[in-house]
N, C-alpha and C positions, 0 to 999 in steps of 0.2 A: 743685590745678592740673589742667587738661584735657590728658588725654593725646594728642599730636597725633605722635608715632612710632610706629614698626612694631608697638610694643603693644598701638597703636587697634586690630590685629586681635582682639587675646583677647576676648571677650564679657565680661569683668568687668572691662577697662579702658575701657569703653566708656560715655561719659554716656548718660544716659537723655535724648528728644528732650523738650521742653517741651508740652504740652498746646494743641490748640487750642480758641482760644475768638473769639465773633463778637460783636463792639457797637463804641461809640462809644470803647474806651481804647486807649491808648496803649502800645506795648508795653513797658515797664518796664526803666528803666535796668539795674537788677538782673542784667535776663534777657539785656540785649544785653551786658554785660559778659561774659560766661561764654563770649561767641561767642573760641575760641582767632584770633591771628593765624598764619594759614599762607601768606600771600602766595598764596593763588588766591581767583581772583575769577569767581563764574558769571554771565559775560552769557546772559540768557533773552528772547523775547519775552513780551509778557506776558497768557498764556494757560494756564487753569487745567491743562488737558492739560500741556504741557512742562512747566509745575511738578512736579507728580506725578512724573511718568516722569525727571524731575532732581532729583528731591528725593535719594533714596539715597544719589548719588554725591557730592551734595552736602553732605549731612547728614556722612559718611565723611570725607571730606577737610577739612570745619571751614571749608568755603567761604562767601565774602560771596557771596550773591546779588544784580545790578542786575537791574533789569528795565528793556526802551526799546522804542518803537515801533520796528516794520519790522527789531529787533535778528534775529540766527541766532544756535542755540548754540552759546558760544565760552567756553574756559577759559581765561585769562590766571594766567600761569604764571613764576615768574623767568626772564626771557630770554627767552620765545616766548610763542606761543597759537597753542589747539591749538581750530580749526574745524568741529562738527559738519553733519552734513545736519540739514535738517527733519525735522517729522514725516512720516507714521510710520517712517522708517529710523531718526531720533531715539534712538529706544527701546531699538532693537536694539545703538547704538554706545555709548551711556551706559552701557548694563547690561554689554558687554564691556570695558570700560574699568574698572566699577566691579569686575567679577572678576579682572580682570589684577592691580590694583593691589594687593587687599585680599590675591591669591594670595603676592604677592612679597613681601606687610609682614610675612605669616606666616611665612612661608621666613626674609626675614631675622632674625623675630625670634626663630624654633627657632633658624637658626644661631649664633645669640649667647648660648641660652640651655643651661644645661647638660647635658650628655648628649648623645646623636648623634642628628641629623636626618636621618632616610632621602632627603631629597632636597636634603642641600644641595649639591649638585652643580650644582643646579640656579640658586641664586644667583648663582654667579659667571657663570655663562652668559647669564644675562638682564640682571644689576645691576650687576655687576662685585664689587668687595669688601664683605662684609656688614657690615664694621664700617664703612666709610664713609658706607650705605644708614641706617646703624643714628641716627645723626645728624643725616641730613639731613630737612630739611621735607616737609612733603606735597608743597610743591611742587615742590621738587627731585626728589624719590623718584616725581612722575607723570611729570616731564619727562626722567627717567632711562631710565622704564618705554617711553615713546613711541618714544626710539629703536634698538631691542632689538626682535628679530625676535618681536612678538607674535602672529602666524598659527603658530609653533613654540611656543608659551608656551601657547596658547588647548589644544594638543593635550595638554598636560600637565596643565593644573587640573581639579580633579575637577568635577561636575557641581556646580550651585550651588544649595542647599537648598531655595530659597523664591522663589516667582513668583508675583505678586500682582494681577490684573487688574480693575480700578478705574476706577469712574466717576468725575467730578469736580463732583459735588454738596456741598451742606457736611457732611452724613451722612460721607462720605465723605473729605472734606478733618479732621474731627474722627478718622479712622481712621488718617489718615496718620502721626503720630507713633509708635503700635502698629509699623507697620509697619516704620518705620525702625529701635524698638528690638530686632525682629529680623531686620533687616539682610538685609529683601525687596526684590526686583530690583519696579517698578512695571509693568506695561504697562497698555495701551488696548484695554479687551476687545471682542473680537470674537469672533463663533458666528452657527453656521447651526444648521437644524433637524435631527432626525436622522428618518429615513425608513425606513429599514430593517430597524431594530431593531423595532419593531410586529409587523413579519409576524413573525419566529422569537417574539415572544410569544405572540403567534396557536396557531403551532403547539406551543407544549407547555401550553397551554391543561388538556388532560385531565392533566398531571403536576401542577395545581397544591396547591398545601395541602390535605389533607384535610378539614382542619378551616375550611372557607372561610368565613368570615363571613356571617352572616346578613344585613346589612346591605353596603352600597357601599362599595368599598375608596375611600381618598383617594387615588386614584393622582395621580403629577405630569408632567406633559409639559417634557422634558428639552432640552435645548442642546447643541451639540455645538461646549466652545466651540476657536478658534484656539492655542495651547497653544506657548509660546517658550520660552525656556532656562530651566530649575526642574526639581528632582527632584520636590518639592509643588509643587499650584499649590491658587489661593485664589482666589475670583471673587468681588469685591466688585461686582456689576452686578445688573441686573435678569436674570429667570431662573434656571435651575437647571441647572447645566450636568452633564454625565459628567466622573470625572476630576478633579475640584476638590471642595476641602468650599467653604462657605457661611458666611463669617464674618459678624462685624456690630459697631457700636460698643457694643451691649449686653455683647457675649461679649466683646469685649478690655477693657471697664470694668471686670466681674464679675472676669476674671482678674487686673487690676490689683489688686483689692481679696481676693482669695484669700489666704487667709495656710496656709504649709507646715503636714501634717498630720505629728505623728509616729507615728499610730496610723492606718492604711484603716478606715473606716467604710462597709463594702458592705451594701447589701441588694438579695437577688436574689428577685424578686417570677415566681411562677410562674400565669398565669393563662387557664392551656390544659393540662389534664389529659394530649392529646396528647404532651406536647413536655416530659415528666416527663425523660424521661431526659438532656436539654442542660439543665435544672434541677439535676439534679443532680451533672454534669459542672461546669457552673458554679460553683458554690457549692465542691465540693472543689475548683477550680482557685484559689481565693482564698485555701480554709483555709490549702492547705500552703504556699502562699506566706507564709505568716506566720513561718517558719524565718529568712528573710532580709527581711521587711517585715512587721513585726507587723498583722494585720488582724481586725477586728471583723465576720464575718458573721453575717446576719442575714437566714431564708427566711420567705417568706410564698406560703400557699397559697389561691386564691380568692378575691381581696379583695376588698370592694363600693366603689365610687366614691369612698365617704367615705372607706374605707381607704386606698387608693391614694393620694388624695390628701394624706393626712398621711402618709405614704413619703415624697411624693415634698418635701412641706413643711416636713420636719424635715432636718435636715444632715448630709447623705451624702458622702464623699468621690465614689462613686460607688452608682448604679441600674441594676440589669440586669433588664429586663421582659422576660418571653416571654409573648407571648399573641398575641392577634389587637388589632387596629382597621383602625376604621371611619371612616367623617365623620361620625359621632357624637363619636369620640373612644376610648380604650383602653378597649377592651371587659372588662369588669366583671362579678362575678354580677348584679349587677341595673341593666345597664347598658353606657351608653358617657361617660368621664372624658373633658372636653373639658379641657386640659391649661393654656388661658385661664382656665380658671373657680379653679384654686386659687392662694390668697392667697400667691405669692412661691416660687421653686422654692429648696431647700436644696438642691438633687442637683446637686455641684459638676461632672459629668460624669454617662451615661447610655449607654444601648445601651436603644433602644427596638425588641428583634428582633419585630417585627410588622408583616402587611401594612400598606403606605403610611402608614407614619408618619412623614414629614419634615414633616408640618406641625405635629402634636402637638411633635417636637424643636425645633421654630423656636421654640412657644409656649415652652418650657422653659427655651430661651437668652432668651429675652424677658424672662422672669418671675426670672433671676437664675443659671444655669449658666451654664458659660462653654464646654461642648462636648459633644458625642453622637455619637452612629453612632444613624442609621437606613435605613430600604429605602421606596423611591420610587413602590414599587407590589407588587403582591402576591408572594410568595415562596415554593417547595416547602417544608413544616417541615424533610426531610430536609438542605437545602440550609442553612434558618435551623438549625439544631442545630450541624452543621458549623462557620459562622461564629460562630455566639456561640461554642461553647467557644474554638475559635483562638484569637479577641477576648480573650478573658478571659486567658489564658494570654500572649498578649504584651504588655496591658495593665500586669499584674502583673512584666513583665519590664523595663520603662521605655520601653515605647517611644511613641509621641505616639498620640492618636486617632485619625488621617489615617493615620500608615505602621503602626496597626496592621490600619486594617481594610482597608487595601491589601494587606496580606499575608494576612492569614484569607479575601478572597476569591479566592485564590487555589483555595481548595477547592470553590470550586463553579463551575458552566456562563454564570450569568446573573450575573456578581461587577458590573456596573453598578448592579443592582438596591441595592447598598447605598452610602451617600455619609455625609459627614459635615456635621452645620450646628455654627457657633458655630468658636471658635477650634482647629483643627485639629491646632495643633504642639503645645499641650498635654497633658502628660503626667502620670500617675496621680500614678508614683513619679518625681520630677523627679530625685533623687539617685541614682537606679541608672544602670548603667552598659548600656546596649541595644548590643548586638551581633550581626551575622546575618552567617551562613556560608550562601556557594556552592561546593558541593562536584559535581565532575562527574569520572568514571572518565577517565583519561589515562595511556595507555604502560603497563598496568600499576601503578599504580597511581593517584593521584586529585590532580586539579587543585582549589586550595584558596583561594577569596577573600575577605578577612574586612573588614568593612566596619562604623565605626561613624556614624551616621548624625548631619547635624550641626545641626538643628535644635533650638532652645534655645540651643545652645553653638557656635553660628557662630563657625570661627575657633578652635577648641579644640582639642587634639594627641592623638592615642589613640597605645599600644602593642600589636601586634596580637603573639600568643601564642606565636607562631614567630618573631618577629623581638626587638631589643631596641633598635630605633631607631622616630622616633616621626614620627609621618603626621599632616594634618588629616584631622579628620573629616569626613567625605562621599566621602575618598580611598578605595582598596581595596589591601590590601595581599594578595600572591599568591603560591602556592607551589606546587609539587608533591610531594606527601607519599606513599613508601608506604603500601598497606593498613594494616599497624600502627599507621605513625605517625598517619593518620589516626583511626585507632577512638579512639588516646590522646586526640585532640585534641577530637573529640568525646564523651569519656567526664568529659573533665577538668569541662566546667560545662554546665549543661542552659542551651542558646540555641536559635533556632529557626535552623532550614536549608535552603533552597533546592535539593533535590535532584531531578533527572529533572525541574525547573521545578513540580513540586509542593513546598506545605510541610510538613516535618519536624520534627522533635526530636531534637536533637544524642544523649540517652541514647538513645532505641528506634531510630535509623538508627547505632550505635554497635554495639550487639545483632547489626544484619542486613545489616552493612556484608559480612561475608565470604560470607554466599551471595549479596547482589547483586554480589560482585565475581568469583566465580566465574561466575555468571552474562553 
């Protein structure tokens, strides 16, 4: 039976959306049966945009969709209906509506569920009693939500994980289901160009790689795109935006068909003598991971075309290149690997750290990954060394492609310069538990915000290590700890740390917590 209570929020009470497909059938009795009755109904006009940008909210609530000429959108609800604007304000009321509700299904469903909910305080103020809420329909439980001081509610929910900016072609409408089964907010993308950013490339022109390539970097001319509520965002349009990865219906098919590894199969390919020492940073950042994630590494030094290319065509949990490319392709001892030319990619993820390779990692998701980190245009080695180790290290910790290499570049000047193509929330180790501390000096001793991030598991409940009441994920939970208790707190598990807005390591800022706090 289809879960249509406050449940719907957990991520594993949740159906998967049904696939789309385009021709002359009918859609099968089968499939409209499974549609739950929740007594809402969405009036749409009937245009590919407002679909999209209601699909979510719609998908969520187990709602009938009508479509009608000259219709506005309007939810029909036990007892009322509740009136949208057009587009594009559309966009912006759906997706708040769609966090209001999904906030309070979660609330009510901690408050019912055993153990103590840090914010059920918060239920009775918005919903009134959680076992009443716990009962009622979708549609009772939006029309509950509607009149309850939601401008007060909006200030409470934590940031919303996934923001997905989409065209409405059929490429794209086959993406839509992906979408929905991680419970991404849609919008209608927009972006200008960026202008500015040129010149400070201009000027550090003489810092760049040593090792420049002999051949033309594939550099890319970037977007600068318009960017709504999402902690990640994802731009399904044309262009390449700053600030978003690059998915596609290749990369969320590929992941559909992934099956869990119990063992990491890395291999970190070193092909720039340069750039030895983030090789071998790399490679031990995997080993000793293998204490709590058993891993298979596997170095390669020098390899010729043909090599690389059966690296990259045999089955890799993950690929970590260092080297250069070109518009040739990953430059080679006797060569440049154009990443089209080999037979099908086994490298279920990648880090292509080399100048301008987002095109080589497009090939890559094309050819059968299902995500990458690469750089857009040419990069300092000092700068790429920096980022891949980071990379590597919170790869290995569970956290997605996108907030890992959001966080790695943190350590350097030009952190634009690297994006992610293919599915972005994607994670190495999906069963780990990702965790990151902001730690900032306070009164004597250190203000403490622990945050689990909630992509993958939209909707899922963390315990933060100070506390023994339980948060959604994407929430932050906050303390002030002294010196001591802090060191403890960081000594307890190696996580990464947000400290002086550079990234750390909960052990070595643990070590040199007491002369930065004498300091």
């Amino acid at each position: 039976m289809t879960e249509t209570g406050p449940e719907r929020s957990h991520p594993d009470r949740r159906p998967r959306p049904p696939l789309v497909a385009y021709g002359e059938w009918a859609i099968p009795d089968s499939l409209v049966a499974t549609r739950p009755e929740t007594e809402v109904t969405f009036e749409l006009p009937p245009d590919r945009a407002t679909l999209f940008v209601a699909a979510p909210l719609a998908y969520y609530l187990g709602a009938r969709v009508e479509l009608g000429e000259g219709a506005v959108p309007r939810l029909s609800l036990p007892g009322e209906e509740h009136t949208f604007s057009p587009l594009p304000t559309f966009q912006h009321e759906v997706a708040d509506l769609l966090r209001d509700v999904f906030f309070l299904d979660v609330l009510v469903r901690e408050a019912d569920a055993e153990g103590v909910d840090c914010r059920a305080d918060l239920v009775s103020a918005v919903g009134g009693c959680p076992y009443a809420l716990t009962d009622a329909s979708p549609g009772e439980r939006v029309a509950r939500l509607l009149d309850c001081d939601r401008e007060w509610l909006a200030t409470e929910r934590p940031d919303w994980h996934l923001a997905t900016y989409a065209d409405q072609g059929e490429e794209e409408a086959r993406c839509l289901p992906y979408l929905l089964d991680a419970m991404s907010l849609v919008y209608l993308p927009e972006s200008s160009d960026i202008d500015a950013q040129g010149l400070l490339k201009h000027s550090l022109d003489d810092f760049y790689r040593a090792g420049r390539p002999e051949g033309d970097v594939a550099s890319v001319d970037v977007l600068d795109p318009e960017l709504h509520a999402g902690d990640l965002h994802a731009w399904l349009a044309e262009g390449v935006p700053v600030s978003a990865f690059t998915p596609s219906r290749a990369a969320y098919e590929h992941r559909a068909a992934a099956t869990p590894s119990e063992r990491l199969d890395v291999a970190v390919v070193l092909n720039d003598d340069a750039m030895a020492e983030e090789h071998e940073a790399v490679a031990r950042t995997y080993r000793e991971n293998a204490t709590s994630f058993p891993a298979t590494v596997d170095v390669y030094r020098s390899l010729t075309t043909d090599e690389l290319a059966s690296v990259f065509e045999r089955d890799h949990d993950f690929v970590h290149y260092i080297g250069h490319c070109e518009v040739s392709g990953l430059r080679c001892a006797d060569g440049g690997l154009d990443c089209e030319s080999i037979s099908g990619s086994g490298a279920r993820t990648f880090f292509l750290n080399a100048c301008g390779s987002y095109h080589q990692g497009q090939k890559l998701v094309a050819g059968g990954s299902v995500a990458g980190a690469v750089t857009i245009r040419t990069v300092l080695d000092r700068q790429a060394a920096a980022v891949g180790t980071a990379f590597a290290r919170l790869l290995v910790h569970g956290f997605g492609i996108e907030r890992a290499i959001q966080l790695a570049r943190r350590q350097v000047l030009m952190s634009t310069d690297y994006a992610v193509v293919g599915d972005g929330t994607y994670a190495l180790t999906p069963d780990a538990d990702p965790s990151l501390l902001h730690v900032a000096p306070y009164d004597g001793g250190f203000e403490v915000r622990y945050t689990v991030p909630a992509e993958g598991r939209a909707g899922d409940a963390f315990v933060a290590p100070f506390e023994n009441c339980r948060r959604v994920r994407g929430s932050s939970a906050e303390t002030v700890l002294s010196p001591d208790e802090t060191r403890d707190l960081l000594a307890a598990r190696e996580r990464p740390v947000v400290y002086d807005e550079d990234l750390r390591w909960s052990g070595d800022l643990a070590t040199e917590l007491p002369d930065l706090d004498r300091a």
